[in-house]
VODRENFI-101733 format. One record per residue (C-alpha): residue in three letters; x, y, z. Coordinates in steps of 0.25 Angstrom, whole numbers. Layout:
VODRENFI-101733
residuo,u,v,w
ala,X,Y,Z
...
This chain:
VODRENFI-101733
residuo,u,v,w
unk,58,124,40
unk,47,133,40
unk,33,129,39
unk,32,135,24
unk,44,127,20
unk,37,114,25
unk,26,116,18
unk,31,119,6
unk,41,106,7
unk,27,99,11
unk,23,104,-2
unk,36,99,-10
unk,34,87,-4
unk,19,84,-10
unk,12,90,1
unk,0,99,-3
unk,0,109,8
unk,-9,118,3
unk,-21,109,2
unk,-17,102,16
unk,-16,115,23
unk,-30,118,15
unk,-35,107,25
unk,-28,113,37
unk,-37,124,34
unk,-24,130,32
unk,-20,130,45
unk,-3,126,43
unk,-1,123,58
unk,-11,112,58
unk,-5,107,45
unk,9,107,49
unk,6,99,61
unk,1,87,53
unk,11,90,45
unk,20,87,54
unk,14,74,59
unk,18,67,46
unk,31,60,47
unk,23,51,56
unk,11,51,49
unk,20,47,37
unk,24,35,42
unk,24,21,34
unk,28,11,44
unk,12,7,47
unk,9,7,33
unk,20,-2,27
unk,18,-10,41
unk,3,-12,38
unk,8,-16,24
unk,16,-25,26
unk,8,-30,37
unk,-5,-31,26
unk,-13,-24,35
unk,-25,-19,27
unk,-31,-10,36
unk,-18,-4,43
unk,-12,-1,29
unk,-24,5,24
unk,-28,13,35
unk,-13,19,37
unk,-12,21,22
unk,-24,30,21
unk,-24,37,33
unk,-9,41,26
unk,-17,45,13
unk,-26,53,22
unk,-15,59,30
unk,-8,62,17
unk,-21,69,9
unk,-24,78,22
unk,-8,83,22
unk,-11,84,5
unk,3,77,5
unk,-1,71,-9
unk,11,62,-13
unk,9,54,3
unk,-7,53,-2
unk,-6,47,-16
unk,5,38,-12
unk,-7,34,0
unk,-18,34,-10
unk,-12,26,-19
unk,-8,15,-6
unk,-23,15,-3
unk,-28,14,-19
unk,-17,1,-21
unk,-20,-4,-5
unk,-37,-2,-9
unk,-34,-11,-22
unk,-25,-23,-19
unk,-23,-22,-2
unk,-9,-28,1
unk,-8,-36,-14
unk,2,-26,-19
unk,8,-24,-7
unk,22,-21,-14
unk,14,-7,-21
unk,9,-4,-9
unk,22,-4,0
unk,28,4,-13
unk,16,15,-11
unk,18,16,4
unk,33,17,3
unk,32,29,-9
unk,21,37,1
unk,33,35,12
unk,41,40,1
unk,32,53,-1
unk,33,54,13
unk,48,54,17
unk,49,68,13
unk,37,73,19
unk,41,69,32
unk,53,72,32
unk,52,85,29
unk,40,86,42
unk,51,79,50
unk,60,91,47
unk,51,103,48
unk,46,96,61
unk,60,94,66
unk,63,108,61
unk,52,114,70
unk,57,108,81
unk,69,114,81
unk,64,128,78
């Protein structure tokens, strides 16, 4: 897969590449390489642990730095899912734990794709 076919299945996908390579000062190379980096950024084991765990600080700290993560990539459906984690989190902590764990499993949901997709242009590349 070519790089202009990734980023336009990136796009598909909710990503708004335009205005994230905006903040790479349009510099694709750079921008690809976190791309790249996002399966495992993508990963919800610690926020569902910290959940379950009630771990106010953990689940906080893991959530927004996934909402920040996804804002700076302008990956918008990963950061409203994010946002709206941190808006019910900020309101009720761990009282409607049942709407919370539904959030984070639809952000995971938004984010199957997106990975998998990264895994095979990464995989891809290898071979090329």
């Amino acid at each position: 897969m070519k790089q202009q076919e990734l980023l336009a299945q990136l796009k598909r996908l909710g990503l708004n590449t335009q205005e994230a390579l905006g903040r790479f000062m349009g510099n694709e190379t750079l921008f690809l390489s976190f791309v790249r980096q996002l399966p495992e950024k993508l990963d919800f084991t610690g926020i569902l642990q910290s959940l379950e765990a009630q771990d106010e600080e953990r689940f906080y700290v893991q959530v927004h730095n996934l909402k920040g993560m996804a804002g700076n990539l302008s990956i918008g459906p990963v950061f409203d899912c994010a946002q709206a984690i941190l808006v019910e989190f900020r309101a009720s902590k761990f009282q409607h734990e049942k709407k919370l764990t539904a959030l984070v499993r639809e952000a995971e949901l938004e984010s199957e794709a997106l990975s998998k997709l990264i895994r095979q242009y990464v995989e891809e590349e290898g071979q090329a």
